[in-house]
C-alpha positions as CSV (number, residue, x, y, z in Angstrom):
1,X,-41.1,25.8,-0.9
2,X,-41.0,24.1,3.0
3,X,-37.9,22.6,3.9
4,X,-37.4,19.2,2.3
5,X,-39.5,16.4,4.0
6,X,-40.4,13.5,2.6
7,X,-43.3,12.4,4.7
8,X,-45.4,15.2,3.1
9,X,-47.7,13.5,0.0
10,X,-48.8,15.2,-3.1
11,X,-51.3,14.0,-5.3
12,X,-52.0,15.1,-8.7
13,X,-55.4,14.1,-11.0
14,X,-55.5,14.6,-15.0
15,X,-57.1,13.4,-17.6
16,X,-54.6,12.3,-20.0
17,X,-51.5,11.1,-20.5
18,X,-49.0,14.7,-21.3
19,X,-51.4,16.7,-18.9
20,X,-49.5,15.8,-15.8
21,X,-46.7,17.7,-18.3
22,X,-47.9,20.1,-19.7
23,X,-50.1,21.7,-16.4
24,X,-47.9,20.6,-13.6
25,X,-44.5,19.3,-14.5
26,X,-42.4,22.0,-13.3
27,X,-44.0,21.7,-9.9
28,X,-44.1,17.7,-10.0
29,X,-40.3,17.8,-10.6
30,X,-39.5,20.4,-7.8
31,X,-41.8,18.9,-5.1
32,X,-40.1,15.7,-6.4
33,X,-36.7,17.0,-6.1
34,X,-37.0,18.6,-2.8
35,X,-38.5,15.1,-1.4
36,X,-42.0,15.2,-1.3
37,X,-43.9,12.0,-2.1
38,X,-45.8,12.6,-5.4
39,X,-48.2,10.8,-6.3
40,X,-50.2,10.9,-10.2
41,X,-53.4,9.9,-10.9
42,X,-54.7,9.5,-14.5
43,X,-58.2,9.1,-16.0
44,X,-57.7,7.6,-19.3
45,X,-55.1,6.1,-21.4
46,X,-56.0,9.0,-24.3
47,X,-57.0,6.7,-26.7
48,X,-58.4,10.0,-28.8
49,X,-55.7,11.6,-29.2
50,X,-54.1,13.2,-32.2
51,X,-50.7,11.7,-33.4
52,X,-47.7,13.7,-34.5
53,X,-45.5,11.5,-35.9
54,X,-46.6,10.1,-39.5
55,X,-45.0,6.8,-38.2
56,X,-47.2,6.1,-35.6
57,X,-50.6,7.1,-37.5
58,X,-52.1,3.6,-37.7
59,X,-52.0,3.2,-34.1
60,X,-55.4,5.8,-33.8
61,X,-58.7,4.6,-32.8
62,X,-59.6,4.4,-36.3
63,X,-57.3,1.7,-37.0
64,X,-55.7,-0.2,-35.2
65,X,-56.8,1.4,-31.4
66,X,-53.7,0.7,-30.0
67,X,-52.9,4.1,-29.0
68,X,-54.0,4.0,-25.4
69,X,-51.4,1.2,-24.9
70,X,-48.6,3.3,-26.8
71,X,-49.3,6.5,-24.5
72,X,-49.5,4.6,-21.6
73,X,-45.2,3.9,-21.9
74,X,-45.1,7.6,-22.8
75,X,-46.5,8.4,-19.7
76,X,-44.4,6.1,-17.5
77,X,-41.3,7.5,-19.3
78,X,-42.6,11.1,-18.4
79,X,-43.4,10.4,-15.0
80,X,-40.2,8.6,-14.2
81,X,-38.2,12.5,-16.1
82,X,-40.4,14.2,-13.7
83,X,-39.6,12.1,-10.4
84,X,-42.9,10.7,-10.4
85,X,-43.2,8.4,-7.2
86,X,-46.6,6.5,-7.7
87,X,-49.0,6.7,-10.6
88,X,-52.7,5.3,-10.6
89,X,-55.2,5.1,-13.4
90,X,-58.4,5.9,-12.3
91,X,-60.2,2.4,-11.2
92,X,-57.1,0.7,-12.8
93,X,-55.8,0.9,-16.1
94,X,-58.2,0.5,-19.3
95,X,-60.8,1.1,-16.8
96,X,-62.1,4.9,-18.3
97,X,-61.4,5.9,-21.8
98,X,-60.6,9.4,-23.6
99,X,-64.1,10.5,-24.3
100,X,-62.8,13.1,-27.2
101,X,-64.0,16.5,-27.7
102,X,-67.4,17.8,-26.9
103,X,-69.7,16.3,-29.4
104,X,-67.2,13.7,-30.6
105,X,-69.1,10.3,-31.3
106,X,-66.2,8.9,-29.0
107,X,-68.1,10.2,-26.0
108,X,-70.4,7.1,-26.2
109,X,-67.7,4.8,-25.9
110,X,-69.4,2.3,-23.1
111,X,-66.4,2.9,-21.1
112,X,-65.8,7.0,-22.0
113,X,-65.1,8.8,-18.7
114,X,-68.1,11.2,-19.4
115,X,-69.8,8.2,-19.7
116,X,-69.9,6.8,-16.3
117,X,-70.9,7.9,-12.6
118,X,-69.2,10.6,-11.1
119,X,-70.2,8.8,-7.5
120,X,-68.4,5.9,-8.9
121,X,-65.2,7.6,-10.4
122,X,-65.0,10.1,-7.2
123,X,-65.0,6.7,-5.1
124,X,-62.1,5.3,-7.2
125,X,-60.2,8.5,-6.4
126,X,-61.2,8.6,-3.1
127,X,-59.5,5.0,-2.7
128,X,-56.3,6.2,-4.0
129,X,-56.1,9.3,-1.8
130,X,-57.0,6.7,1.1
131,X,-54.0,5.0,-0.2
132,X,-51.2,7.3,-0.3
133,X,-53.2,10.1,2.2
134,X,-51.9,13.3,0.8
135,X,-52.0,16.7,2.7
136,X,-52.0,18.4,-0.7
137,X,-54.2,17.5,-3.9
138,X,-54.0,19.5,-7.5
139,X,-57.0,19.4,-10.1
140,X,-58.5,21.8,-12.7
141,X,-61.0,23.9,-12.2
142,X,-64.5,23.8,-13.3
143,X,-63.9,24.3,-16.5
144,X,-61.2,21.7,-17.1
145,X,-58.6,24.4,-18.1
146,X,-59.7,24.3,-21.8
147,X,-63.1,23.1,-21.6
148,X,-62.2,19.4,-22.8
149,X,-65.2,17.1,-21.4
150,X,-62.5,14.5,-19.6
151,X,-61.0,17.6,-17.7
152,X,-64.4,18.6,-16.3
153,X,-65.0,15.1,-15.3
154,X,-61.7,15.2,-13.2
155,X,-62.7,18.2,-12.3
156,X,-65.8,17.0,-10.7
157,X,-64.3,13.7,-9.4
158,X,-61.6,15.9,-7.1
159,X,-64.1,18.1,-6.0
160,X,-65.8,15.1,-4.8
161,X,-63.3,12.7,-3.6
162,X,-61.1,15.1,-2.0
163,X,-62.1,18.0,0.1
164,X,-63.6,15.1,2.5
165,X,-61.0,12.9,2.8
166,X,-58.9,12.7,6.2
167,X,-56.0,13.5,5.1
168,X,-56.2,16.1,2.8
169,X,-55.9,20.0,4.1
170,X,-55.6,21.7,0.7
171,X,-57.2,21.4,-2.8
172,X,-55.6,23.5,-5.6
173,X,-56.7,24.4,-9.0
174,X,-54.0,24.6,-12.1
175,X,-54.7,27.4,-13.9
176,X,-53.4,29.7,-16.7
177,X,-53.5,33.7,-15.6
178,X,-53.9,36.1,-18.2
179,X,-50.8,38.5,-17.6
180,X,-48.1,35.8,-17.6
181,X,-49.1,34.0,-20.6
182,X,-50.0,37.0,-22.6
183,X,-46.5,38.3,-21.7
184,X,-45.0,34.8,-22.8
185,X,-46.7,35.2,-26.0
186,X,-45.3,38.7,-26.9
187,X,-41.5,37.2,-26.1
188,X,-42.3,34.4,-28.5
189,X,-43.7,36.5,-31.4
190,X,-40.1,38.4,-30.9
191,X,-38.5,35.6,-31.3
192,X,-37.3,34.3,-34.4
193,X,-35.8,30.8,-33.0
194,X,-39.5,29.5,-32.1
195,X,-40.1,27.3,-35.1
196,X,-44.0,27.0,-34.5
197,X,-46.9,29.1,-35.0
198,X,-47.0,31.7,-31.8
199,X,-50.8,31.9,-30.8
200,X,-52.7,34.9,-30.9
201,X,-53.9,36.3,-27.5
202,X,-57.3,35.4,-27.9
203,X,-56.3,31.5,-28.9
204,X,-55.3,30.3,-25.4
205,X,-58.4,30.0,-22.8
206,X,-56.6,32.3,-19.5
207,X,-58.2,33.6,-16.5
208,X,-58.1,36.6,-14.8
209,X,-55.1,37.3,-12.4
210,X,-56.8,37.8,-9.5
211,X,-57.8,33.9,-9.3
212,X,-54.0,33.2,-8.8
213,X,-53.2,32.0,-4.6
214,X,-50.3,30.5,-5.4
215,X,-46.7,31.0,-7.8
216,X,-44.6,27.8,-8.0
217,X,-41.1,28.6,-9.3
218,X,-40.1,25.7,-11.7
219,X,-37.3,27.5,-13.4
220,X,-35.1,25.2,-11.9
221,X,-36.7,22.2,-13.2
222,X,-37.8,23.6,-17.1
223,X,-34.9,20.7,-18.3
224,X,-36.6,17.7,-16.2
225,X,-40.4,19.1,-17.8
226,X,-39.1,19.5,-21.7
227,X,-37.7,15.6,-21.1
228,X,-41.1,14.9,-20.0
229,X,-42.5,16.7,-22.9
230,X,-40.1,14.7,-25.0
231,X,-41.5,11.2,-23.7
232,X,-45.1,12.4,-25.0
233,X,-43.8,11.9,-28.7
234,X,-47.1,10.9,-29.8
235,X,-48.6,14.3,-28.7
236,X,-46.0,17.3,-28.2
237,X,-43.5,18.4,-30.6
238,X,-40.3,19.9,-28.0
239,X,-37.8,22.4,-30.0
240,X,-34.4,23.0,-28.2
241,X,-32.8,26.8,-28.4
242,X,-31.8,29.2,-26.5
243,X,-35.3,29.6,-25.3
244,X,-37.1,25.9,-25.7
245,X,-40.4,26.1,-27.0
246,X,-43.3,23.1,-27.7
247,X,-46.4,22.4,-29.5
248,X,-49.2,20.0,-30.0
249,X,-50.6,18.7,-32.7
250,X,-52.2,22.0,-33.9
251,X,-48.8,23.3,-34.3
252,X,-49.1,26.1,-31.9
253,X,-46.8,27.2,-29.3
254,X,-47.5,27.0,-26.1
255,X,-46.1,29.2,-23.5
256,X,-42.8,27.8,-21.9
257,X,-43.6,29.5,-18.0
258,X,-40.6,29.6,-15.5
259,X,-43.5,29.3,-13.2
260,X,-46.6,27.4,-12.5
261,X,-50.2,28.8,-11.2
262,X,-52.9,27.6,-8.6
263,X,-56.0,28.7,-6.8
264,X,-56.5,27.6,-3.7
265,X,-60.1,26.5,-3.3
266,X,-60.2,24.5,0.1
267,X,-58.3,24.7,2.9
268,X,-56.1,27.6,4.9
269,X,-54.6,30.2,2.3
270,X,-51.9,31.8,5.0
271,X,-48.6,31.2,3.4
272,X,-49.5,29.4,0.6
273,X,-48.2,32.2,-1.6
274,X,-45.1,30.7,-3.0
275,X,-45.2,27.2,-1.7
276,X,-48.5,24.2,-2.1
277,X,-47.5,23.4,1.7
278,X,-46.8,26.4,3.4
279,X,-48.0,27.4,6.5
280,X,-49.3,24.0,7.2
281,X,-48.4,22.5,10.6
């Protein structure tokens, strides 16, 4: 990572409340850390959502529909663990809501993200960047990660929004390679202190290696993302150890990475190996 400088601005776009966490926390924390002005911007409140704990059931959209509100304090409590500086919703908050899974009748929702224009949304993001005029943004790639409709929406609104805008000289993707996370897997399965369900290899969408530009190392900062993790009670289940490991609702472990992966898909790649902002003047 560059030397500690506050003026630089990072800006990260999900879909969800526990995405920020669960894609980019590590980094978030150590960009944070080091002084970098990070910046979050979320689509939806995640009003779909699956709950965890049997207390909070009746707050799913189908009863009472108040879980949006719930995960939108979850969120705040995450971002402030992580060193979040600013956080946006996308055209304000309540503005776009959690369209579900493909094929979910939530989708048609009058005000579900997949629902409205992408000119529209890209031009709400665009104001943000406008606003806060990052060097650096972070989004997923085309497919979304894991193929969820809202992530391929953000997807398509940061491919809009940013590559254009003045002040932005990189766009990454967050992705998953195949060799780290299969290897993450195997330690779990040898494990007998992970008390969830350790997914087979063929479970967790990856990507070939070869897409990975850049290797954040968030090792450092694993505490400030499982406190994160914790905030998103609603959604992820964190289990202390010698070896911390978390789940979502499925049950299934995830892989707990000591570091983070990007693809570089605008903007100069020299020495942006190890660092979001190297080599940039």
């Amino acid at each position: 990572m560059a030397e500690e400088n506050s003026r630089e601005s990072l800006l990260l776009v999900h879909a969800h409340p526990d995405d920020e966490t669960l894609t980019t926390g590590g980094t978030i924390a150590s960009y944070a850390a080091a002084g970098y002005d990070v910046t979050v911007v979320t689509c939806t409140l995640g009003e779909e959502g699956e709950i965890i704990p049997p207390a909070l059931a009746q707050l799913g959209a189908a009863d009472a529909d108040q879980l949006g509100g719930y995960r939108h304090g979850e969120l705040m409590a995450a971002c402030a663990a992580l060193g979040v500086r600013h956080h946006r919703y996308l055209g304000g908050i309540g503005r776009w809501r959690d369209s579900g899974m493909a094929g979910m009748p939530s989708a048609d929702h009058p005000r579900a993200l997949v629902g409205g224009s992408v000119t529209e949304q890209a031009n709400q993001l665009r104001t943000v960047i406008d606003e806060f005029r990052p060097r650096v943004v972070v989004g997923y790639d085309s497919y979304g990660g894991y193929g969820h409709p809202d992530h391929i929406r953000a997807h398509e609104i940061t491919m809009a929004a940013a590559p254009g805008a003045d002040s932005v000289e990189r766009v990454f993707h967050t992705i998953a390679p195949h060799t780290p996370v299969r290897r993450e897997l195997a330690r779990m399965r040898a494990d007998d202190d992970v008390p969830f369900r350790v997914p087979d290899d063929d479970e967790l969408p990856v990507v070939p290696d070869e897409r990975v530009t850049t290797e954040i190392d968030v090792a450092k900062h694993i505490d400030d993302k499982l406190r994160a993790l914790d905030a998103h009670a609603t959604q992820v289940t964190v289990a202390r150890g010698a070896r911390p490991s978390y789940a979502l609702s499925n049950g299934a472990a995830l892989p707990n990475l000591d570091t983070e992966y990007f693809e570089l898909v605008h903007g100069p790649r020299t020495g942006c190996e190890r660092d979001l902002f190297g080599g940039l003047s």
